[in-house]
C-alpha positions in Angstrom: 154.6 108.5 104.1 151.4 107.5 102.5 149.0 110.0 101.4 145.0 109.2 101.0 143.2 110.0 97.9 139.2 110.4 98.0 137.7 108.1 95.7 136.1 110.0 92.6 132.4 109.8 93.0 130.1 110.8 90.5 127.6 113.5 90.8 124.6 113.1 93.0 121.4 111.9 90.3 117.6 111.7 91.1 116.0 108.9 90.8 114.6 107.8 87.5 111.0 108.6 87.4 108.9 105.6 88.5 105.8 104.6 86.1 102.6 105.1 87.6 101.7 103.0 90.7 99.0 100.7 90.2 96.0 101.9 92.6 95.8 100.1 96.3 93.2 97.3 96.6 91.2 99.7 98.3 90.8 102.7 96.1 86.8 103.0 95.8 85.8 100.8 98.4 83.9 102.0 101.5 86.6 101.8 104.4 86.0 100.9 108.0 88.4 100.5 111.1 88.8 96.6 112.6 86.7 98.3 115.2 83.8 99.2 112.8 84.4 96.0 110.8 83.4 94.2 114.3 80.4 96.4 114.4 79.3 95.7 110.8 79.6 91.8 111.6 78.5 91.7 114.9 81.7 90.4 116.1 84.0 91.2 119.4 86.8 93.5 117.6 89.2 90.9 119.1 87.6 88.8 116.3 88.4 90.8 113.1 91.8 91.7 114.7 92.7 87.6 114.5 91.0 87.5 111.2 93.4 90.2 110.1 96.5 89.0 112.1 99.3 86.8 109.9 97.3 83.4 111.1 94.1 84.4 110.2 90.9 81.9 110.3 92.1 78.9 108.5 94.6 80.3 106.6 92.8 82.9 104.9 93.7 86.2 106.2 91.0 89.3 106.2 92.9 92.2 104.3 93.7 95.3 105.8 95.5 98.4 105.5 98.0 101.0 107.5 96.3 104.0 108.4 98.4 106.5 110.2 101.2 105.1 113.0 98.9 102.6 114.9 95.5 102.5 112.9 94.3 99.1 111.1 91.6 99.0 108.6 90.0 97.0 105.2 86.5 97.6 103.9 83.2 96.7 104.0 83.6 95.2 100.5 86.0 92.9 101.6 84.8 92.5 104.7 82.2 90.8 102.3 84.4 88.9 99.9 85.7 87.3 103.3 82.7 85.9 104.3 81.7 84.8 100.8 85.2 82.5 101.2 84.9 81.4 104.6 81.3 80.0 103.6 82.3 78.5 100.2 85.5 76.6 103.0 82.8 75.8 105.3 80.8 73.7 102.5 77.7 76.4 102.9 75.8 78.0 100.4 76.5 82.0 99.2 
């Protein structure tokens, strides 16, 4: 007859502390929902949901953040810093 041994295991650790996170993108900036972002651009909010989606406009995709289970938003700042792009790609002036 064969009998089963339980493989030593080692006591149960915490995890090593972690350094210090670098802030998200969009500590300090003034955030707004895709829906406000449509608002602030004068846009249909199906807009600024494609400029946010993985294919964005031209490649460039508008940032945007989780904000509980089924929210979406970025920020007026980069809201901003999106335009400034898609202008400078356009050929336009800033």
């Amino acid at each position: 007859m064969r009998t089963t041994t339980t493989p030593h295991r080692s006591p149960r650790r915490s995890p090593a502390p972690s350094a210090p996170s670098a802030a998200p993108w969009w500590a300090g900036e003034t955030p707004l929902t895709l829906a406000e972002a449509a608002e602030h651009v004068g846009r249909d909010v199906s807009t600024v949901y494609r400029w946010a989606s993985p294919a964005g406009k031209y490649g460039l995709r508008l940032r945007r953040f989780r904000v509980g289970p089924r929210g979406w938003c970025t920020t007026a700042e980069e809201l901003t810093r999106f335009a400034a792009v898609m202008t400078t790609m356009a050929g336009g002036d800033l």
